[in-house]
C-alpha positions, 0 to 999 in steps of 0.5 A: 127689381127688388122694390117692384116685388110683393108677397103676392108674387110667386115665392118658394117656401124655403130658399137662397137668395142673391142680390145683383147691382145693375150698377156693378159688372160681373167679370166673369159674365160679361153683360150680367151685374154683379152678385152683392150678396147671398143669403138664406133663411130658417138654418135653424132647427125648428124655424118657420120664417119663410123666404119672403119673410126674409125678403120682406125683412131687407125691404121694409115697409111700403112706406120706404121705411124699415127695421134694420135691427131686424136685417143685418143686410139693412145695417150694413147698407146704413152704416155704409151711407153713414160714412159715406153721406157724413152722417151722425146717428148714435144709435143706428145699430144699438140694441135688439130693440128701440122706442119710437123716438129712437125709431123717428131719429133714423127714419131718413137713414131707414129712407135711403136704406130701402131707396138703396136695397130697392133699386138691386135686383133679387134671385131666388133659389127653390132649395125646400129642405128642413131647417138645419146647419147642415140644410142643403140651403146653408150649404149653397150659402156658405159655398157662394159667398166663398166663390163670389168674395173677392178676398183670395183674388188677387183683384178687387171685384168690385167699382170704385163707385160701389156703396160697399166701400164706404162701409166701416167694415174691412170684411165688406170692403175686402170682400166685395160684397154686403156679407161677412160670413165665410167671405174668406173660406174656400169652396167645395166644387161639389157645390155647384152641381148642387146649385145647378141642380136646384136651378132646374127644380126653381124653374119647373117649379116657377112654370 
């Protein structure tokens, strides 16, 4: 459960991350939730963020608060719940940066954002390769999203009671999960040997 983790936990240094709905059923592994979103960190050359920075980032504060100008994963969610609860906030999304007016106007919206994103459960990937566009790390991103978007399927992955479809977004809804990027590529086969690959590395290391 993501609102259980801490930065005090075990985490790799560089990695690919997976967000599962327990309230959502893989269709292809039966008993499993479904994977809502993949992402990862530092593709760019010369970055340092971590993957728990990354994380920490989604989650917000201890508090339940959050910055959602600081995570694309949060600014889906919120607009989401916006549509979704009838809400009004003019300025969720707008600009890099907001005062602390701005800021205590979408505090109860930050609120459910992170009770939302809490209660999803988060896997990780030791993928410890330098930032880059072509890191081994954006290759399994790109790659994942592609197979797990329900665009190219001729069948809507997602329950009707999924968040995401409230989402002002068609490329959310579509897909059937919180991300917009490469949701309507095809994916390399030769991926999944690598996801193996670093799926036996992430559990040596984690022992």
């Amino acid at each position: 459960m993501f609102n259980e983790c801490t930065g005090k936990m075990y985490w790799p240094k560089r990695g690919v991350y997976f967000f599962v709905d327990f309230n959502e059923k893989s269709l292809v592994s039966k008993g499993l939730p479904r994977i809502v979103r993949v992402g990862t960190h530092a593709v760019s050359t010369g970055s340092k963020t971590t993957l728990w920075h990354r994380l920490k980032t989604h989650k917000g504060t201890n508090e339940g608060g959050g910055n959602h100008r600081g995570s694309i994963f949060r600014l889906h969610v919120g607009n989401a719940i916006i549509k979704k609860e009838g809400l009004f906030c003019d300025t969720w999304g707008v600009g890099q940066n907001a005062s602390k007016e701005t800021r205590d106007k979408e505090k109860a919206i930050e609120h459910m954002v992170s009770e939302y994103i809490g209660q999803l459960g988060v896997v990780v990937l030791d993928v410890d390769d330098l930032p880059s566009a072509i890191s081994a790390r954006a290759f399994i991103e790109r790659n994942s999203i592609a197979l797990l978007s329900s665009v190219n399927s001729s069948f809507n992955f997602s329950t009707l009671d999924w968040l995401g479809n409230h989402s002002p977004r068609n490329e959310i809804i579509n897909s059937c999960l919180w991300n917009i990027n490469y949701i309507n590529s095809d994916y390399d086969d030769g991926f999944l040997k690598d996801l193996w690959r670093y799926a036996d590395i992430t559990i040596q290391n984690y022992k």
